[in-house]
KOLSELO-681880 format. One record per residue (C-alpha): x, z, y; residue in three letters. Coordinates in pm, 1 decimal, padded with zeros to 6 digits. Each point is the difference from the previous one (the first is absolute). Example, Ala and Ser with C-alpha at 12.3 -4.5 7.8 and 13.67 -1.06 7.14 Angstrom:
BEGIN
+----------+----------+----------+------+
!        u !        w !        v ! type !
+----------+----------+----------+------+
!  01230.0 !  00780.0 ! -00450.0 !  ala !
!  00137.0 ! -00066.0 !  00344.0 !  ser !
+----------+----------+----------+------+
This chain:
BEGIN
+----------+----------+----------+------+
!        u !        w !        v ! type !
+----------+----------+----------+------+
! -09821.0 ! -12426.8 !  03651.6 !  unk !
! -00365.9 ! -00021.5 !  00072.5 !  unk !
! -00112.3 ! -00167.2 !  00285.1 !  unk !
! -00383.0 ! -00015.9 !  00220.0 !  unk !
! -00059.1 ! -00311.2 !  00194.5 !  unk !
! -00290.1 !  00006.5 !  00211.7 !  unk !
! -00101.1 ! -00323.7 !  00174.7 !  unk !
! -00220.4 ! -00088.5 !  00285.3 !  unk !
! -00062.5 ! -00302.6 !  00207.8 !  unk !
! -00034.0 !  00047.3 !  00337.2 !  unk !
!  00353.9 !  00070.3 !  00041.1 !  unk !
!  00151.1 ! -00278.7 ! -00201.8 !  unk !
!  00159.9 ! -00309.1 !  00180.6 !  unk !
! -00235.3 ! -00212.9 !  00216.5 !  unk !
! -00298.0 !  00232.6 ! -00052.5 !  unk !
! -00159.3 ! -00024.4 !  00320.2 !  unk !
! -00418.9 ! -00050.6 ! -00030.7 !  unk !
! -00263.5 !  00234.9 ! -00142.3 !  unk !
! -00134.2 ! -00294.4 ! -00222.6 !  unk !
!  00280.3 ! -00113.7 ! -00119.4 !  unk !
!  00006.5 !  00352.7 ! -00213.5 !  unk !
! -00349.7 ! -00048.6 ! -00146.5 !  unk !
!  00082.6 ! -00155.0 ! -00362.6 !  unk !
! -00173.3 ! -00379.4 ! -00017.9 !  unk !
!  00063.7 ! -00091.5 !  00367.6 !  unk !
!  00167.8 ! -00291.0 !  00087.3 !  unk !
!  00285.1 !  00155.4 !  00187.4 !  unk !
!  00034.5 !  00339.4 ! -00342.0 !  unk !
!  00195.7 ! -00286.5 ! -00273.7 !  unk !
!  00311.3 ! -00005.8 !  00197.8 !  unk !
!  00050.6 !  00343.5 !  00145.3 !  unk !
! -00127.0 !  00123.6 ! -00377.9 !  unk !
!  00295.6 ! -00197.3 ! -00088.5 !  unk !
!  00241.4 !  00144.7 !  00187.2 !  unk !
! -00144.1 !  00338.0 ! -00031.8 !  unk !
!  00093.2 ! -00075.2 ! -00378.1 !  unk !
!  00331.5 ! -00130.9 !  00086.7 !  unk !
!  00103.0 !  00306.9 !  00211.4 !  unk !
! -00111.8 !  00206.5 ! -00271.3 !  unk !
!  00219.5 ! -00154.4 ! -00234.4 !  unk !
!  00280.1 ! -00007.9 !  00221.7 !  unk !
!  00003.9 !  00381.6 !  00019.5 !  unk !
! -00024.7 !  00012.9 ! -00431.1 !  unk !
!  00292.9 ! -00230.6 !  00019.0 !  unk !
!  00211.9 !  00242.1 !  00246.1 !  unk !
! -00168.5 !  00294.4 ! -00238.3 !  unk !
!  00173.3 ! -00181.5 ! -00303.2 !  unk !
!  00318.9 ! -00019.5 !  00141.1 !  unk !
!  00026.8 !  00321.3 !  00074.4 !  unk !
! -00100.2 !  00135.1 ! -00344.9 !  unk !
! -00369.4 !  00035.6 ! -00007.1 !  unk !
! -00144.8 ! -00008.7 ! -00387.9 !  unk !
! -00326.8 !  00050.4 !  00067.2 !  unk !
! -00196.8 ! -00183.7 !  00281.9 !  unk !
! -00370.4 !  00054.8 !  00086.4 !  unk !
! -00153.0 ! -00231.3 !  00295.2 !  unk !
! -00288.2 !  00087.7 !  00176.9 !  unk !
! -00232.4 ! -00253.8 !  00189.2 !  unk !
! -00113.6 !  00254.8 !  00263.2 !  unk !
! -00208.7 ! -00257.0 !  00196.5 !  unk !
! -00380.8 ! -00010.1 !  00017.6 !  unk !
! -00066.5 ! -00145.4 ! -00330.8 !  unk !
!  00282.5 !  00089.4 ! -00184.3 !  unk !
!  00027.5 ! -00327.3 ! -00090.7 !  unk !
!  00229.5 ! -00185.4 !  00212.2 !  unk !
!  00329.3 ! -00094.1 ! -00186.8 !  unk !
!  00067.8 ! -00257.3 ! -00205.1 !  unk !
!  00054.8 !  00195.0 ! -00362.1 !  unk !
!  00175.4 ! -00304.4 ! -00129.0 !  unk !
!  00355.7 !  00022.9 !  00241.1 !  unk !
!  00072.8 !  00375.6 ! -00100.6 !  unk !
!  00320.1 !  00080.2 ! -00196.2 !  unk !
! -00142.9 !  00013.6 ! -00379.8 !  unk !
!  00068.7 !  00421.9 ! -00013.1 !  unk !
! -00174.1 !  00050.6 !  00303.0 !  unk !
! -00337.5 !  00209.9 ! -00023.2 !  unk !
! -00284.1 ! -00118.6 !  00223.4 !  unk !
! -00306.5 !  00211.9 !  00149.5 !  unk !
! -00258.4 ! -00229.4 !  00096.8 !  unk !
! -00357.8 !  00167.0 !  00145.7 !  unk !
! -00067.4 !  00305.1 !  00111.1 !  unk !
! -00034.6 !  00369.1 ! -00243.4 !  unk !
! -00144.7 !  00132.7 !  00294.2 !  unk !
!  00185.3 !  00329.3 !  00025.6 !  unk !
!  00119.2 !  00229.1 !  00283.4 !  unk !
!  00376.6 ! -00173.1 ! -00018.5 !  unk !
! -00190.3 ! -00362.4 !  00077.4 !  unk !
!  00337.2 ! -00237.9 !  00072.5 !  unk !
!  00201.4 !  00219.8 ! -00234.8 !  unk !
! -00238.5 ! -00004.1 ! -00254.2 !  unk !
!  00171.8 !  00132.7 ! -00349.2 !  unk !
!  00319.2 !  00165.2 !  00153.0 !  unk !
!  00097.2 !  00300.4 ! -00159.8 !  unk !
!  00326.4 !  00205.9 ! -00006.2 !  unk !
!  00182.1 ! -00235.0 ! -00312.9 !  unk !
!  00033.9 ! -00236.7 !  00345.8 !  unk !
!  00349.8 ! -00046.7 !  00138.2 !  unk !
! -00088.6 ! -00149.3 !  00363.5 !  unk !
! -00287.4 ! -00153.5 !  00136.6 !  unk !
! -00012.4 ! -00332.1 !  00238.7 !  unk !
! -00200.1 ! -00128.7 !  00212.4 !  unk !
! -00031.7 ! -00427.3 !  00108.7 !  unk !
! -00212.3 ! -00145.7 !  00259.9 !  unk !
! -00104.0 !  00290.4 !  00147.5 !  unk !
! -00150.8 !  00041.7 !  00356.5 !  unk !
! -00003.1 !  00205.2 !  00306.4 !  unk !
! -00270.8 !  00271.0 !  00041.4 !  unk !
! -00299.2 !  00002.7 !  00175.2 !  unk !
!  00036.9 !  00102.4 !  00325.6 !  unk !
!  00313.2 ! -00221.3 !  00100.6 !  unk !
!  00103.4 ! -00298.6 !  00067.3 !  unk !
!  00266.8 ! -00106.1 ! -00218.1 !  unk !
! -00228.6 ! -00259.9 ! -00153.6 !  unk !
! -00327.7 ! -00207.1 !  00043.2 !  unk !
! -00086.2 !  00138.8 ! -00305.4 !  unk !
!  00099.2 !  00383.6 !  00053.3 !  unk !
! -00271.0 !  00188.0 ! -00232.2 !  unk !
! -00048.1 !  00335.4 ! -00189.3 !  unk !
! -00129.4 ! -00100.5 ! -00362.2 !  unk !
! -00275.1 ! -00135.7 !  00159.7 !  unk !
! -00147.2 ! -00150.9 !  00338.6 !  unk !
! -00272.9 !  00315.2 !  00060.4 !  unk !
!  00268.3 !  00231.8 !  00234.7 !  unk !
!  00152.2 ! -00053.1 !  00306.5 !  unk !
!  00282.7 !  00249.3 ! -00126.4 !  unk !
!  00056.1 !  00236.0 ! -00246.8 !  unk !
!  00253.2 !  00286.1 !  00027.4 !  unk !
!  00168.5 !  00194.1 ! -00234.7 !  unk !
!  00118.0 !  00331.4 !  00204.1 !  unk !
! -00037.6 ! -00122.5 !  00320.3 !  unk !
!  00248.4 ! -00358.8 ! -00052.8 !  unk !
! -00167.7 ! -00337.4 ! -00117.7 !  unk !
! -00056.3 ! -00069.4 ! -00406.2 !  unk !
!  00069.5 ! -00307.8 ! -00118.7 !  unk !
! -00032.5 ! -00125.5 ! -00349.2 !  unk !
!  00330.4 !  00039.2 ! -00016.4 !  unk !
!  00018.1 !  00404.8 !  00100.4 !  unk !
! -00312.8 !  00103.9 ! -00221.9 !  unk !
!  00165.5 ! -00161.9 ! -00296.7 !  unk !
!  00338.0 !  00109.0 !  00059.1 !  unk !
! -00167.9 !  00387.3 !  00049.5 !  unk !
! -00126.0 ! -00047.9 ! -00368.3 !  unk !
!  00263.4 ! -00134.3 ! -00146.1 !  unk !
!  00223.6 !  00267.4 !  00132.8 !  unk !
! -00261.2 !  00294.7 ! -00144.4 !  unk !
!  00057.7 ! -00165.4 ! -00330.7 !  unk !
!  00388.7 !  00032.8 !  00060.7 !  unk !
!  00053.5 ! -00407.9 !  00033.5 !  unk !
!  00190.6 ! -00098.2 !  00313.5 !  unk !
! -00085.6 ! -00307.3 !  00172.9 !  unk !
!  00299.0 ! -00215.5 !  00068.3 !  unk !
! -00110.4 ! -00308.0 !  00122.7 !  unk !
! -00227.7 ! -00180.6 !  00247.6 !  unk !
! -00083.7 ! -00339.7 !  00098.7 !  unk !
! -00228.8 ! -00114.5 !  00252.6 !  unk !
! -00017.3 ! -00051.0 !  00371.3 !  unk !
!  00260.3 !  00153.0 !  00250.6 !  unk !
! -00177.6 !  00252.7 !  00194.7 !  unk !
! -00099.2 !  00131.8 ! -00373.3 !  unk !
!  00390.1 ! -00006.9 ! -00077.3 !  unk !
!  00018.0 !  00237.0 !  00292.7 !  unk !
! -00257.2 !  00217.1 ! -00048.6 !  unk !
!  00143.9 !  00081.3 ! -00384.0 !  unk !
!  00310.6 !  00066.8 !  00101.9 !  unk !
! -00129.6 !  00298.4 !  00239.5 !  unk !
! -00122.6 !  00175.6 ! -00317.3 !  unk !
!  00275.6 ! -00071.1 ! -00195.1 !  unk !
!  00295.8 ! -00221.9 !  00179.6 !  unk !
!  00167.6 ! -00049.3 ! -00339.9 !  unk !
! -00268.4 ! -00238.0 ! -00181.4 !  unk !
!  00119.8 ! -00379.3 ! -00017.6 !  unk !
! -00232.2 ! -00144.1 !  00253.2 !  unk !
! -00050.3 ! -00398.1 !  00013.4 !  unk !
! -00157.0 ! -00175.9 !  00311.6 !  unk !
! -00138.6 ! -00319.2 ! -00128.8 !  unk !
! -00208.6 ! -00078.5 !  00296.2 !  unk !
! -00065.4 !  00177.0 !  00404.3 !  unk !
! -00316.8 !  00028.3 !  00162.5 !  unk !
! -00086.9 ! -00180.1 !  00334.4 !  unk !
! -00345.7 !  00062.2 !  00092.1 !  unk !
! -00219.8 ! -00179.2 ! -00212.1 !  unk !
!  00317.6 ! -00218.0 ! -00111.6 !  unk !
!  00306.3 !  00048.0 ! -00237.8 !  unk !
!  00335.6 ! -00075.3 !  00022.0 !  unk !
!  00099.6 ! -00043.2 ! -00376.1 !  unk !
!  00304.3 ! -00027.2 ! -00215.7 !  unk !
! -00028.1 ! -00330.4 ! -00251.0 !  unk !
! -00102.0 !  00084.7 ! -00298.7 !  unk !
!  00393.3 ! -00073.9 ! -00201.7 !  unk !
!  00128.1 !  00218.3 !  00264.6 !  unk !
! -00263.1 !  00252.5 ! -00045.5 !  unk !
! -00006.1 !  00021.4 ! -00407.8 !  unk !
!  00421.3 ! -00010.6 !  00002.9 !  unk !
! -00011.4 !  00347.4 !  00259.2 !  unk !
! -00257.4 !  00124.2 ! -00219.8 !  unk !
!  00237.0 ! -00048.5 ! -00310.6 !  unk !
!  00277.0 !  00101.8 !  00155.4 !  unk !
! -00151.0 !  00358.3 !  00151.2 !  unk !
! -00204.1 !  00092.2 ! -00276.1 !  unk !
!  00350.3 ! -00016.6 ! -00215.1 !  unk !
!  00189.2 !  00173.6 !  00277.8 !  unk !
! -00319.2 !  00278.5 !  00003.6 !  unk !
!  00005.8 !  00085.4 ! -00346.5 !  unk !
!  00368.9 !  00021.9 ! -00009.2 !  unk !
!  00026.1 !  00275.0 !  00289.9 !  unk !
! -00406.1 !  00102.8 ! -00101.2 !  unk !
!  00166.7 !  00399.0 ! -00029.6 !  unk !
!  00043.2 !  00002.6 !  00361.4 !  unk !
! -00386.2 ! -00042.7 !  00048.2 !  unk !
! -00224.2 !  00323.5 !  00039.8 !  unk !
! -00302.0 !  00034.9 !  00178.7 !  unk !
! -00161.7 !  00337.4 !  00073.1 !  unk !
! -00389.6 !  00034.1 ! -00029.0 !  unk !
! -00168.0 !  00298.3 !  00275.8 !  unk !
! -00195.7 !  00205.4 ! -00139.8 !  unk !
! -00230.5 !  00080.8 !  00135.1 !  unk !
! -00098.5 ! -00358.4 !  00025.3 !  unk !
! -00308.3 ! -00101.5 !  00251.6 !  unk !
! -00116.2 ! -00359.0 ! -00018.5 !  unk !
! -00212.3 ! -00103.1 !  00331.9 !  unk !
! -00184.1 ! -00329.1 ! -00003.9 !  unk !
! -00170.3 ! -00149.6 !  00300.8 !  unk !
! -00217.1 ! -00217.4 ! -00121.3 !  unk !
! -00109.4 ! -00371.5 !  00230.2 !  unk !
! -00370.2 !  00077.3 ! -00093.8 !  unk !
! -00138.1 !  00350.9 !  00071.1 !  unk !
! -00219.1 !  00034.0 ! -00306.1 !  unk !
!  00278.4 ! -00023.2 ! -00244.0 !  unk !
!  00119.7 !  00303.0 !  00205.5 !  unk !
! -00358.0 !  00156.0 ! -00096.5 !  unk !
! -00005.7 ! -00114.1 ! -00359.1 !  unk !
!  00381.0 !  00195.5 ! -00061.4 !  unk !
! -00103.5 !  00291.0 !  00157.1 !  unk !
! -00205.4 !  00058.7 ! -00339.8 !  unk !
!  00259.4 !  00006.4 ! -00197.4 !  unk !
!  00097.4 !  00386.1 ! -00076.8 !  unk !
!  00285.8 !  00145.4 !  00263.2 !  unk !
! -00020.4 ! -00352.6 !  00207.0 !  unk !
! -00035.9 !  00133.7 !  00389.2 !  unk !
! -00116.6 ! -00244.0 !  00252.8 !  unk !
!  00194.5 !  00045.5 !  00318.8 !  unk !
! -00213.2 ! -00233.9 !  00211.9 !  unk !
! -00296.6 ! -00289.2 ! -00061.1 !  unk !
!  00273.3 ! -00242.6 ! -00119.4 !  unk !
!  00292.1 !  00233.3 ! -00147.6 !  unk !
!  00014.6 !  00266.3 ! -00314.8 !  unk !
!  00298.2 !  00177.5 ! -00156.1 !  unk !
!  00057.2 !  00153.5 ! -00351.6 !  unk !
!  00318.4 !  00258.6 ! -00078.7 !  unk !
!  00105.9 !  00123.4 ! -00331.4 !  unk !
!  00317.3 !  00104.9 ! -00156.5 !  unk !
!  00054.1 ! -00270.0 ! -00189.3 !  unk !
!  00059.5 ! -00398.4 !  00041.3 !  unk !
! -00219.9 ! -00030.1 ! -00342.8 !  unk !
! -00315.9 !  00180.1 !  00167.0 !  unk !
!  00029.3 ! -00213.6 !  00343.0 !  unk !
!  00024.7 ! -00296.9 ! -00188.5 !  unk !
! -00267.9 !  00072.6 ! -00223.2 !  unk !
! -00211.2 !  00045.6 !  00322.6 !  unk !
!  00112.1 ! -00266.5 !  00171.1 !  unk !
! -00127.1 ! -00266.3 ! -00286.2 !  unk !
! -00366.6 !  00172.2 !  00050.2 !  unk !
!  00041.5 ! -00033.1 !  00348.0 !  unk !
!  00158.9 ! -00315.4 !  00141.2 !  unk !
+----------+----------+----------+------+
């Protein structure tokens, strides 16, 4: 069994300022830590239910967060960025079993976090037929085109929620809540042994996990400065809808994605 782990910060235990996820300051160390130790937590549950291959993604702004040195010794890392259309899922093809997905974050345009964001900070939302994208949904949509279901998720509670209205069968873990600019968060024991324990219970019922991708599929970002707005519109079939807002449709999740790494 071949297993994707994707891992991002902002959702991992304790994760609660916009500095602390720049790599070198003071408050990155620990929460790089236990965004490494959440990660491994979910290759240990992957072990133990029968994974034999393991690639880990660091899917946060450098791509290179974790701390290679705690990883089981068959684990596969993916450090830095290819810079390709499937971004957080970078390298996933078919051979995949499952994909999974730790400290991830609510979208932009909620609350659910103080750090709710859309790959980056430009957008006030972005929409993927008409409901909120988060990191979670565009990978997920890819994933699924390339016939690998995502069975696992990690991250803050409103996230948990908002998976499970796409596909109510993933494992969903809520490490930490929201509360304005505040979060209410699990320790980080508790947090890695839920993560071990639901990413082994997802890969062990991971045939009950399907998500559908539309088609066709219109992306619609509304961007927080207007000549971002101006600067998509250039790109070919990009429509702006007003000074601050565009939209793109095509049949497949592959062509919106491709536009939306020219565009956002």
């Amino acid at each position: 069994m071949k297993i994707y782990i994707s891992v991002d910060f902002e959702g991992v235990a304790c994760s609660t300022s916009w500095s602390s996820t720049n790599l070198g300051d003071i408050e990155h160390g620990p929460l790089a830590k236990e965004m490494t130790l959440e990660a491994v937590a979910a290759c240990q549950g992957a072990l133990e239910a029968g994974a034999t291959e393991i690639y880990v993604k660091d899917a946060h702004d450098s791509g290179r967060n974790i701390d290679f040195t705690l990883f089981p010794k068959d684990v596969r890392l993916i450090l830095d960025w290819k810079y390709s259309p499937d971004s957080m899922i970078c390298g996933l093809d078919s051979s995949f079993d499952a994909v999974m997905y730790v400290g991830y974050h609510s979208p932009a345009g909620s609350n659910g976090s103080p750090l709710s964001h859309t790959m980056n900070r430009k957008t006030n939302y972005i929409k993927l037929n008409g409901k909120l994208a988060s990191e979670f949904l565009i990978h997920a949509y890819i994933a699924a085109s390339r016939g690998v279901p995502s069975v696992f998720l990690s991250g803050d509670k409103a996230l948990c929620s908002h998976v499970h209205s796409f596909d109510p069968n993933i494992t969903a873990v809520a490490v930490k809540e929201g509360m304005g600019a505040a979060t209410i968060n699990l320790t980080p024991e508790l947090a890695q042994e839920k993560i071990r324990e639901g990413a082994r219970t997802a890969l062990l019922n991971r045939a009950a996990c399907h998500m559908d991708v539309p088609s066709p599929l219109t992306m619609e970002i509304n961007y927080k400065d207007h000549f971002y707005a101006l600067r998509a519109s250039y790109y070919p079939g990009v429509t702006m809808l007003d000074d601050f807002t565009v939209s793109y449709t095509a049949d497949s999740v592959e062509d919106v994605m491709t536009a939306r790494m020219f565009i956002l």
